[in-house]
Biopython code that builds the backbone (N, CA, C, O; Angstrom):
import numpy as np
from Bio.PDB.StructureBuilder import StructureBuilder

atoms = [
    (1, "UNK", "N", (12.112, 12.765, -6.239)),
    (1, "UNK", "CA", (12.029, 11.656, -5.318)),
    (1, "UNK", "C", (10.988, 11.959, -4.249)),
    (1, "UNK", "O", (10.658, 13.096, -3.914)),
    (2, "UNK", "N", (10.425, 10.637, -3.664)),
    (2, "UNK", "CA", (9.430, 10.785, -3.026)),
    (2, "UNK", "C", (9.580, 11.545, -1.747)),
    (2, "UNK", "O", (10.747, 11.822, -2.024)),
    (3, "UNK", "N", (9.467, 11.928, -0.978)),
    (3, "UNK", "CA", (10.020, 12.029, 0.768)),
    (3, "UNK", "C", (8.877, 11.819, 1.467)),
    (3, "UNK", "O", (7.803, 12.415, 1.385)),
    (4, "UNK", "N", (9.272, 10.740, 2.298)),
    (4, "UNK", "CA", (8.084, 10.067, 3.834)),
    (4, "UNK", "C", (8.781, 10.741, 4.765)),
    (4, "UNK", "O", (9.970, 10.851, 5.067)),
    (5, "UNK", "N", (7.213, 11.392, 5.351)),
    (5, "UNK", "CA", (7.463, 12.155, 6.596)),
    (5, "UNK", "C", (7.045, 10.879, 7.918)),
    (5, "UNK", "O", (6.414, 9.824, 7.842)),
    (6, "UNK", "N", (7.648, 11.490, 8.934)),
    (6, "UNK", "CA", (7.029, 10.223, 10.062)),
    (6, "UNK", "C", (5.913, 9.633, 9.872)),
    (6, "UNK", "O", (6.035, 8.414, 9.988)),
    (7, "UNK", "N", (4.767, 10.007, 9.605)),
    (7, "UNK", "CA", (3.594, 9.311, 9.495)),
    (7, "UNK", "C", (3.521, 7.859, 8.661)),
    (7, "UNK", "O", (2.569, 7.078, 8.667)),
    (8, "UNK", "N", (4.341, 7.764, 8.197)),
    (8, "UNK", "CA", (4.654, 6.792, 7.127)),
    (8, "UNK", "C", (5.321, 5.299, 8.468)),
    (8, "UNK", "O", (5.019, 4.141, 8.760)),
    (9, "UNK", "N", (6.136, 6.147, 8.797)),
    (9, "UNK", "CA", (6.799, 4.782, 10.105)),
    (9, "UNK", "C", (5.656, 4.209, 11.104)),
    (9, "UNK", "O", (5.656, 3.041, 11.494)),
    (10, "UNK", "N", (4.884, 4.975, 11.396)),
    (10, "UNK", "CA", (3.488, 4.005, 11.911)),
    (10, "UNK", "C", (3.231, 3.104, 11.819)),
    (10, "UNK", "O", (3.032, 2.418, 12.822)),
    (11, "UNK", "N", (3.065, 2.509, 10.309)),
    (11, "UNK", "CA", (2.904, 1.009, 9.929)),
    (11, "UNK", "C", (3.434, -0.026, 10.513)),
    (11, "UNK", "O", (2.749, -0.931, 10.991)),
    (12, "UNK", "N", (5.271, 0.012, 10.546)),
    (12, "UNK", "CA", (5.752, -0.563, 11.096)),
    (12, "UNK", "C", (6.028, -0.859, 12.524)),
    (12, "UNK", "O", (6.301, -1.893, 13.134)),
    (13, "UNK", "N", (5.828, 0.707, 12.946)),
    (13, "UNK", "CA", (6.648, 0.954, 14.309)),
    (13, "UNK", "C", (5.272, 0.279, 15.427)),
    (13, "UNK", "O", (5.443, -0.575, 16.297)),
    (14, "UNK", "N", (3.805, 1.032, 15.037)),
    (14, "UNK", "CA", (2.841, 0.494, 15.800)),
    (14, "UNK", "C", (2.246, -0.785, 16.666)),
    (14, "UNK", "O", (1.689, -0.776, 17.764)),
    (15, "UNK", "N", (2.528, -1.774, 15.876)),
    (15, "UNK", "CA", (2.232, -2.919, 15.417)),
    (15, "UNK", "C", (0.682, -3.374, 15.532)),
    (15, "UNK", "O", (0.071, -4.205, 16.203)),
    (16, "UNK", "N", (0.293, -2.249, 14.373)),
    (16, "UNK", "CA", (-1.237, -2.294, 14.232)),
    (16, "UNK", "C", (-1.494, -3.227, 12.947)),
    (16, "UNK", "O", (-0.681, -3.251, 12.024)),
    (17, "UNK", "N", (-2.456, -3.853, 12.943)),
    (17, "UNK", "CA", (-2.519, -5.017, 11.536)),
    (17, "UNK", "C", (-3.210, -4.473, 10.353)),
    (17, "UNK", "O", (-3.943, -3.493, 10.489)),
    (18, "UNK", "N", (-3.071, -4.921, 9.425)),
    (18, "UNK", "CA", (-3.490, -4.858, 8.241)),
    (18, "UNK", "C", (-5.049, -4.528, 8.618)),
    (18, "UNK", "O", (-5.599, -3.451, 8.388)),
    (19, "UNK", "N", (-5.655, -5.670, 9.244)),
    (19, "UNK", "CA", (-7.159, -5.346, 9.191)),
    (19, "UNK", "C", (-7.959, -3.895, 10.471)),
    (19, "UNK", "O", (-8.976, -3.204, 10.416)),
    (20, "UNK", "N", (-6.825, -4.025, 11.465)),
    (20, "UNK", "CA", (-7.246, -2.641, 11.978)),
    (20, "UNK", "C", (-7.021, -1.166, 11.444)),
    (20, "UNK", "O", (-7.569, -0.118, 11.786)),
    (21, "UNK", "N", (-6.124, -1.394, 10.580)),
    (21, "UNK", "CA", (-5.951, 0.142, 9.542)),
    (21, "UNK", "C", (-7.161, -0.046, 8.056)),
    (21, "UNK", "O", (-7.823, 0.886, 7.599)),
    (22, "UNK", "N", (-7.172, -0.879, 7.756)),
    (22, "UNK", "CA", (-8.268, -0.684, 6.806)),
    (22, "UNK", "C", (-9.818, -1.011, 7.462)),
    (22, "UNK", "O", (-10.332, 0.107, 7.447)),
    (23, "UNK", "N", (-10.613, -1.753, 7.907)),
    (23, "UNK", "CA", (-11.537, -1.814, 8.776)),
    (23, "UNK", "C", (-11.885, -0.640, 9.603)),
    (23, "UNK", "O", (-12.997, -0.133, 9.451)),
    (24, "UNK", "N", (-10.975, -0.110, 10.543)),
    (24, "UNK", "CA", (-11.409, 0.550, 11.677)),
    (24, "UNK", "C", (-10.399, 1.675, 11.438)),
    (24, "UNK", "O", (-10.201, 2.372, 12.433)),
    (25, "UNK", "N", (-9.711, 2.006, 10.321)),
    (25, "UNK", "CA", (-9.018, 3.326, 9.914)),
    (25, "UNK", "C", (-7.984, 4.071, 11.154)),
    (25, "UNK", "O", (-7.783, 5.224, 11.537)),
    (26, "UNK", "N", (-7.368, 2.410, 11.593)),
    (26, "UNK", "CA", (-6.204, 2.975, 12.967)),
    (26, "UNK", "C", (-5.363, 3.566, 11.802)),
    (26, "UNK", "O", (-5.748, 3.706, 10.641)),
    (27, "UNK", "N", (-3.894, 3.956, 12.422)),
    (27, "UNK", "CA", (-2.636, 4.557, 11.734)),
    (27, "UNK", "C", (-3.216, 4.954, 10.823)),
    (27, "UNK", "O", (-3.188, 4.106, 9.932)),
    (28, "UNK", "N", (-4.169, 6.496, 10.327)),
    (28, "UNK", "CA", (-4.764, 6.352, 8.893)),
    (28, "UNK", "C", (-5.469, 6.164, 7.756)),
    (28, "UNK", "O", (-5.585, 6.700, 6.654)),
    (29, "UNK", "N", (-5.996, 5.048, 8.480)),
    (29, "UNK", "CA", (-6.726, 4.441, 7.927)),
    (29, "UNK", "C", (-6.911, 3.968, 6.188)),
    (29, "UNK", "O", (-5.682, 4.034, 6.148)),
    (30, "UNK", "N", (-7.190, 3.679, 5.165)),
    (30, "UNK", "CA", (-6.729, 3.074, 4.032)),
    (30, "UNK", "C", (-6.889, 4.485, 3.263)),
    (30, "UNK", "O", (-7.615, 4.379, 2.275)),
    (31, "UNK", "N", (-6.413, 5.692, 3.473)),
    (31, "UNK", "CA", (-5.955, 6.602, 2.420)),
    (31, "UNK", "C", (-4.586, 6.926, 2.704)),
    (31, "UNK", "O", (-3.825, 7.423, 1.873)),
    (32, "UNK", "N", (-4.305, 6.664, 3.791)),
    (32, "UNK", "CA", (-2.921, 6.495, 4.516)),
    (32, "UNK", "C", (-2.152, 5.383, 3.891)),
    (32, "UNK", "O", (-1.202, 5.764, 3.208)),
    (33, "UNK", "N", (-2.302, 4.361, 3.949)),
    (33, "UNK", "CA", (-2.197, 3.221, 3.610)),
    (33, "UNK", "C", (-2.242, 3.400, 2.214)),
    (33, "UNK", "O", (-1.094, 3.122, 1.866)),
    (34, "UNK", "N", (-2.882, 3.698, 1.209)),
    (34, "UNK", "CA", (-2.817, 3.516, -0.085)),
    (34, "UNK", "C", (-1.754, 4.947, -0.689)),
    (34, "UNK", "O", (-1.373, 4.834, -1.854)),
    (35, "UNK", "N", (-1.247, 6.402, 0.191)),
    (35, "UNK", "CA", (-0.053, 6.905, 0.134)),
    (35, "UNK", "C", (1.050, 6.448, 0.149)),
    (35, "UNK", "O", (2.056, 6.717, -0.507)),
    (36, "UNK", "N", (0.724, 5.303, 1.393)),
    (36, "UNK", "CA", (2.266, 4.740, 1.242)),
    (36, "UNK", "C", (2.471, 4.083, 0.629)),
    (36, "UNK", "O", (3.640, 4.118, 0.245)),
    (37, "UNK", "N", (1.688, 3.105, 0.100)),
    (37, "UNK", "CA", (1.762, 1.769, -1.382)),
    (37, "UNK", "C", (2.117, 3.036, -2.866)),
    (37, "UNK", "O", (2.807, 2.760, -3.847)),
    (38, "UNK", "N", (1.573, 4.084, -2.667)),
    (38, "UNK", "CA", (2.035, 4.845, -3.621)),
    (38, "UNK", "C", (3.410, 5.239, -3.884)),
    (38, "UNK", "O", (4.005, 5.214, -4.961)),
    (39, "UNK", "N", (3.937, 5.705, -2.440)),
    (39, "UNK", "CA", (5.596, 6.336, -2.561)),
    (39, "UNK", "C", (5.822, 4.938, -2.788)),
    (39, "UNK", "O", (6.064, 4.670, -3.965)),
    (40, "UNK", "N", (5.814, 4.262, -2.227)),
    (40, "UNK", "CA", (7.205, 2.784, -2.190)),
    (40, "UNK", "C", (6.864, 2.448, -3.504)),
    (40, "UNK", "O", (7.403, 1.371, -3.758)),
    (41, "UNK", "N", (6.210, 2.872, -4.480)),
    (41, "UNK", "CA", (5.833, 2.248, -6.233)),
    (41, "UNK", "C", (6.893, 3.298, -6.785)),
    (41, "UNK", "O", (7.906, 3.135, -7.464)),
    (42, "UNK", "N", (6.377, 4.283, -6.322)),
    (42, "UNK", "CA", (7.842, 5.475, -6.782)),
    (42, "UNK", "C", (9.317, 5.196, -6.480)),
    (42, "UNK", "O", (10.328, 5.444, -7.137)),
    (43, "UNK", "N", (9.174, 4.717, -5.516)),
    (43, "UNK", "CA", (10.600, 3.917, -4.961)),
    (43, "UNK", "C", (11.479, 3.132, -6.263)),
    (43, "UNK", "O", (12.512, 3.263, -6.921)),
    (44, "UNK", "N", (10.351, 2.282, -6.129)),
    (44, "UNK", "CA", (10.944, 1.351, -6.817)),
    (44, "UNK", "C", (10.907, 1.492, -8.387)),
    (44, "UNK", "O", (11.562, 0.822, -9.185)),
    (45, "UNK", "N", (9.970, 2.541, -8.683)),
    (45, "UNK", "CA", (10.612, 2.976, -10.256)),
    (45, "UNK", "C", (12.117, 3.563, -10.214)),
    (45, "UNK", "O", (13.162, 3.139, -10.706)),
    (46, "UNK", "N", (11.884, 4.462, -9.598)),
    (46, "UNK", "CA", (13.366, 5.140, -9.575)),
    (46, "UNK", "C", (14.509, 3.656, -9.576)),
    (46, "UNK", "O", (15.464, 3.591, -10.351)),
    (47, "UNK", "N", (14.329, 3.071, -9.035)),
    (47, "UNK", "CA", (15.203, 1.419, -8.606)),
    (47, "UNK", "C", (15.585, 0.992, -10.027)),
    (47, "UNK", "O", (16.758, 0.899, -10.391)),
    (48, "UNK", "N", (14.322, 0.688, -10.962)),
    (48, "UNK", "CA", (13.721, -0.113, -11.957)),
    (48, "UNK", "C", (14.403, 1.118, -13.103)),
    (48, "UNK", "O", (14.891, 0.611, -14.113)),
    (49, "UNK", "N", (14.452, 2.287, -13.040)),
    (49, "UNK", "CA", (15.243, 3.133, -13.890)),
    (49, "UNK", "C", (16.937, 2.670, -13.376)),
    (49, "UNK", "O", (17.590, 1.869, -14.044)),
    (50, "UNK", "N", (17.356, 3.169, -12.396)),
    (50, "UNK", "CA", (18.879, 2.759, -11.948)),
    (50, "UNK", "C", (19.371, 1.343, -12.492)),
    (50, "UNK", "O", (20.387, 1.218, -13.176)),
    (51, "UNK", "N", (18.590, 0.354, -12.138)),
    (51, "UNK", "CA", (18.958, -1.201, -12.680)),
    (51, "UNK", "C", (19.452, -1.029, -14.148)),
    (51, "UNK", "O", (20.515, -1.426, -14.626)),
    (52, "UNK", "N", (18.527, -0.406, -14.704)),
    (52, "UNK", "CA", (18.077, -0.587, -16.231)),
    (52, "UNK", "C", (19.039, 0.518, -17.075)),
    (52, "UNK", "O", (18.818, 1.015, -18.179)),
    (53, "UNK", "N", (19.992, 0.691, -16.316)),
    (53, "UNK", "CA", (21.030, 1.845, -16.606)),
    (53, "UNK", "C", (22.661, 0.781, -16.471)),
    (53, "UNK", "O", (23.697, 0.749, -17.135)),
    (54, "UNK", "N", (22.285, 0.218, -15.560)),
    (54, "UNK", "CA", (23.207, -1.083, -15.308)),
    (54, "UNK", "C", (23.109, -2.394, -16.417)),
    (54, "UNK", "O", (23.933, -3.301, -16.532)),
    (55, "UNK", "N", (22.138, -2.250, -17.012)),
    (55, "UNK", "CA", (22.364, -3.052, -17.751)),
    (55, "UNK", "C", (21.174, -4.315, -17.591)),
    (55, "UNK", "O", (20.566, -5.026, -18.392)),
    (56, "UNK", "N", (21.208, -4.167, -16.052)),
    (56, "UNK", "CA", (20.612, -5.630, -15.587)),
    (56, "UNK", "C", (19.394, -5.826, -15.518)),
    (56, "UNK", "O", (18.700, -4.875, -15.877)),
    (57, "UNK", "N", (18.636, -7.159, -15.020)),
    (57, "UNK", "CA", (17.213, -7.105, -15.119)),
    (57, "UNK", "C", (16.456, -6.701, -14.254)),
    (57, "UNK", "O", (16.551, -7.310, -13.188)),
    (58, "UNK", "N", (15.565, -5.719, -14.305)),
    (58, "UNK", "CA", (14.444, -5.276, -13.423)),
    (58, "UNK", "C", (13.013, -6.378, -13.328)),
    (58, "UNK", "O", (11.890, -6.173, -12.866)),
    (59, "UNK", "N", (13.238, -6.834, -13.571)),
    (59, "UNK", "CA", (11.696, -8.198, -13.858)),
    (59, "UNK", "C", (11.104, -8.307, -12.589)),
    (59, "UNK", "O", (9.889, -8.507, -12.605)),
    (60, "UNK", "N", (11.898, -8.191, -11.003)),
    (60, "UNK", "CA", (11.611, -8.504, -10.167)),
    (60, "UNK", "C", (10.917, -7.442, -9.363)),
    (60, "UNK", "O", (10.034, -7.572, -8.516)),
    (61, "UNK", "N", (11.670, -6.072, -9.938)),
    (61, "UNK", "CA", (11.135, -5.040, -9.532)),
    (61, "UNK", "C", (9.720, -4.185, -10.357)),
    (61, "UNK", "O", (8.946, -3.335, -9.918)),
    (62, "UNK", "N", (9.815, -4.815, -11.642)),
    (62, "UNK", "CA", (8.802, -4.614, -12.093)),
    (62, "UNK", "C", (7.573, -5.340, -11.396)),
    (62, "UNK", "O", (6.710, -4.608, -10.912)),
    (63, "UNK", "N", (7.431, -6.602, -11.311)),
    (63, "UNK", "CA", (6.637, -7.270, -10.991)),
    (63, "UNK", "C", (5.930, -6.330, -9.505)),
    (63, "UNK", "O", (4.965, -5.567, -9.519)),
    (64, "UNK", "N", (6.625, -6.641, -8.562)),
    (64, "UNK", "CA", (6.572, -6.014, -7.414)),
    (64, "UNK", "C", (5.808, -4.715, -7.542)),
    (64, "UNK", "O", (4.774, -4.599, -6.883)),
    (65, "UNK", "N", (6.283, -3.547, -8.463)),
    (65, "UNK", "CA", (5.323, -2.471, -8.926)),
    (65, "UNK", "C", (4.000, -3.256, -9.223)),
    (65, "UNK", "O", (2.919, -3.214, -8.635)),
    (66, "UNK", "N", (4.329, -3.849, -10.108)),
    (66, "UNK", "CA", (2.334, -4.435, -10.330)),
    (66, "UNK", "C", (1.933, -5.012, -9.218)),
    (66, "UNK", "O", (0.848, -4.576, -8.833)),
    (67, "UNK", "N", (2.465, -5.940, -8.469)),
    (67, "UNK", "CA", (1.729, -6.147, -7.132)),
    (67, "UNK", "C", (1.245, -5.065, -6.586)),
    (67, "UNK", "O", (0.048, -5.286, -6.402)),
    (68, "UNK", "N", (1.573, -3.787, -6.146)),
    (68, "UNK", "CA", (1.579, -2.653, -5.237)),
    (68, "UNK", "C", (0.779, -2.120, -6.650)),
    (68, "UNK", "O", (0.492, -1.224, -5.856)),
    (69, "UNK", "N", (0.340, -1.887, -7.534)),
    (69, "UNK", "CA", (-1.022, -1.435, -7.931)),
    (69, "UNK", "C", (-1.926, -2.359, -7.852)),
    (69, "UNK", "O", (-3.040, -2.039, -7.437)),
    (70, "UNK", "N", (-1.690, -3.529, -8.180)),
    (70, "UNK", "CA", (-3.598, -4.248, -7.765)),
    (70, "UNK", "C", (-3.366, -4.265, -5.954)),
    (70, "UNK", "O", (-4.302, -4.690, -5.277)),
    (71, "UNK", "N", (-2.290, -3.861, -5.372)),
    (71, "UNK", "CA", (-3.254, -3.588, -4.005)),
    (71, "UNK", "C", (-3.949, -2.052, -4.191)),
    (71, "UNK", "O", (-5.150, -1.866, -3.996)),
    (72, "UNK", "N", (-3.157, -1.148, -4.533)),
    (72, "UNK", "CA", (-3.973, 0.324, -4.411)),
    (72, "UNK", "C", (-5.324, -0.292, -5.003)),
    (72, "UNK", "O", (-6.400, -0.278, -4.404)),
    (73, "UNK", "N", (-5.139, -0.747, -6.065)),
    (73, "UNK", "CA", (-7.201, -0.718, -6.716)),
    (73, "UNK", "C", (-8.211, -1.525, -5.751)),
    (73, "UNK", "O", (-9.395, -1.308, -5.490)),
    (74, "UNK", "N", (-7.306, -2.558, -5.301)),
    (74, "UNK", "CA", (-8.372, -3.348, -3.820)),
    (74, "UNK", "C", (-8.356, -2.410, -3.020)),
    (74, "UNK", "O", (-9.477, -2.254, -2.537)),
    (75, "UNK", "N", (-7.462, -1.555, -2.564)),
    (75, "UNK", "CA", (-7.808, -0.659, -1.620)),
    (75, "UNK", "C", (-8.686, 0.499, -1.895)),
    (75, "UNK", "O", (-9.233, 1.033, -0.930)),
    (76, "UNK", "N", (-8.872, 0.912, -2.974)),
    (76, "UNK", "CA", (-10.063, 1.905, -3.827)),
    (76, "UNK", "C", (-11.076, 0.954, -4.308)),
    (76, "UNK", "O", (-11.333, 0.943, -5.512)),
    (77, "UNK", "N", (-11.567, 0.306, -3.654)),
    (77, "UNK", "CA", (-12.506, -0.783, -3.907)),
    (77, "UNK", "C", (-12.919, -0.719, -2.459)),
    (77, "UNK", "O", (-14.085, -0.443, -2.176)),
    (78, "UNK", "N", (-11.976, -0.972, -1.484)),
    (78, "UNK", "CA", (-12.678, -1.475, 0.095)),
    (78, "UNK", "C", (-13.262, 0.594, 0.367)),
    (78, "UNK", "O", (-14.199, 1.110, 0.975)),
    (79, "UNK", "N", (-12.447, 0.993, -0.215)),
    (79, "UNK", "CA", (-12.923, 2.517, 0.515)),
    (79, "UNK", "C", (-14.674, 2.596, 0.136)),
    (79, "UNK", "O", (-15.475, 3.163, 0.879)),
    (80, "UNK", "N", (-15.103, 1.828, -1.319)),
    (80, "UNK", "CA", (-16.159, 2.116, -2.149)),
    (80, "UNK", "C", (-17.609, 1.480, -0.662)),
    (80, "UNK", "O", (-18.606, 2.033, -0.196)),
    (81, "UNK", "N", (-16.904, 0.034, -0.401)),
    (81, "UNK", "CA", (-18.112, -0.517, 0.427)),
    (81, "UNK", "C", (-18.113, -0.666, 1.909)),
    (81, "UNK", "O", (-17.035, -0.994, 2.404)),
    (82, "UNK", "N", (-19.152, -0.480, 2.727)),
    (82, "UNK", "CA", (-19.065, -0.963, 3.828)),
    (82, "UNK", "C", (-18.041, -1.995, 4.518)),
    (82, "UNK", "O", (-18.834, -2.899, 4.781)),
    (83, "UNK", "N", (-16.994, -2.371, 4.906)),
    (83, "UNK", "CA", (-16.724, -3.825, 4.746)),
    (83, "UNK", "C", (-17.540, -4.163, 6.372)),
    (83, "UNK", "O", (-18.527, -4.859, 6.608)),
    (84, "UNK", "N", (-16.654, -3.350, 7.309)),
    (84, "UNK", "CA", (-17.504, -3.883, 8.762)),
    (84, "UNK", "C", (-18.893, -4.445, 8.637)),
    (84, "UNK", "O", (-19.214, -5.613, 8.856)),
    (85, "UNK", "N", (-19.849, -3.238, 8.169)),
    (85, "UNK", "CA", (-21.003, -3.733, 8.074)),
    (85, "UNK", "C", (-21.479, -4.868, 7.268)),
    (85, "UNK", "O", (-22.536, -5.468, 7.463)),
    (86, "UNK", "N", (-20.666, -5.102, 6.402)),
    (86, "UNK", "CA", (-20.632, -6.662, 5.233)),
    (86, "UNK", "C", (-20.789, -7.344, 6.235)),
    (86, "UNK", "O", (-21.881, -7.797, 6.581)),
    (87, "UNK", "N", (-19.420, -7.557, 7.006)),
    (87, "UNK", "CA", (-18.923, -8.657, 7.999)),
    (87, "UNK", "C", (-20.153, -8.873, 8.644)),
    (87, "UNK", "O", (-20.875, -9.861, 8.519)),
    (88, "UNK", "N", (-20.343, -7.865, 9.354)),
    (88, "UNK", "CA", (-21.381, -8.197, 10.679)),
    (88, "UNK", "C", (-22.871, -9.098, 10.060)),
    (88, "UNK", "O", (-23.482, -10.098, 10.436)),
    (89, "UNK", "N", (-23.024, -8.063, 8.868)),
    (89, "UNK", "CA", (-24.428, -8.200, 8.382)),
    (89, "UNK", "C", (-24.243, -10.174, 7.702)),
    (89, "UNK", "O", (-25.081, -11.076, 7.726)),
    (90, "UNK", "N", (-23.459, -10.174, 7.417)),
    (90, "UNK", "CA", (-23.125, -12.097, 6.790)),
    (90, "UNK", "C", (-23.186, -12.923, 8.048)),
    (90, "UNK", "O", (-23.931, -13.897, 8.148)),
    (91, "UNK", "N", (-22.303, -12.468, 9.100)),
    (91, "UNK", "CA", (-22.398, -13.305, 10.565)),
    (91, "UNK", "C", (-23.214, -13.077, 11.148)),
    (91, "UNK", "O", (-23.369, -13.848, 12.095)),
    (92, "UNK", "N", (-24.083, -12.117, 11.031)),
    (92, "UNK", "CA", (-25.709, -12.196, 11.832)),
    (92, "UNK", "C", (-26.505, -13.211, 11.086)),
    (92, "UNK", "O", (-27.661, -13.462, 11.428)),
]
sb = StructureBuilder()
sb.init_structure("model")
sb.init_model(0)
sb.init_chain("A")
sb.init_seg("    ")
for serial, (resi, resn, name, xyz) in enumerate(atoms, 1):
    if name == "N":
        sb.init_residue(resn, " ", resi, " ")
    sb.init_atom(name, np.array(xyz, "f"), 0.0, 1.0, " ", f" {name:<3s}", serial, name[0])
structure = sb.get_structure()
């Protein structure tokens, strides 16, 4: 099982946004951010194994895993390009 150390409660506790942790790399910045989309995928396998021992349907928790990988790959995508400088350089 996974274990989150404090650094992980930042996200929530801060109330820093989505675009100041990936943009400007507050709390972390998006390798931080793409650790924690990692444990909580582990999470929820372990979940998606337990359900599936019960008998019952995981569909919801599966799904949810695939959401939380096409964010990690957008997020190994924004690490690849500039984005600030995108921004600025389109609004100039």
């Amino acid at each position: 099982m996974v274990q989150l150390d404090d650094s992980f409660n930042v996200f929530s506790q801060t109330g820093v946004s989505l675009e100041e942790i990936v943009l400007e790399g507050a709390s972390g910045g998006t390798d931080s951010l793409i650790r924690y989309l990692q444990s909580r995928r582990q999470m929820l396998l372990r979940d998606i194994s337990q359900i599936s021992l019960r008998n019952d349907d995981p569909a919801h928790f599966v799904r949810a895993v695939e959401v939380i990988d096409d964010a990690v790959r957008l997020l190994e995508q924004f690490k690849q390009i500039n984005i600030r400088g995108s921004v600025e350089e389109t609004a100039g």
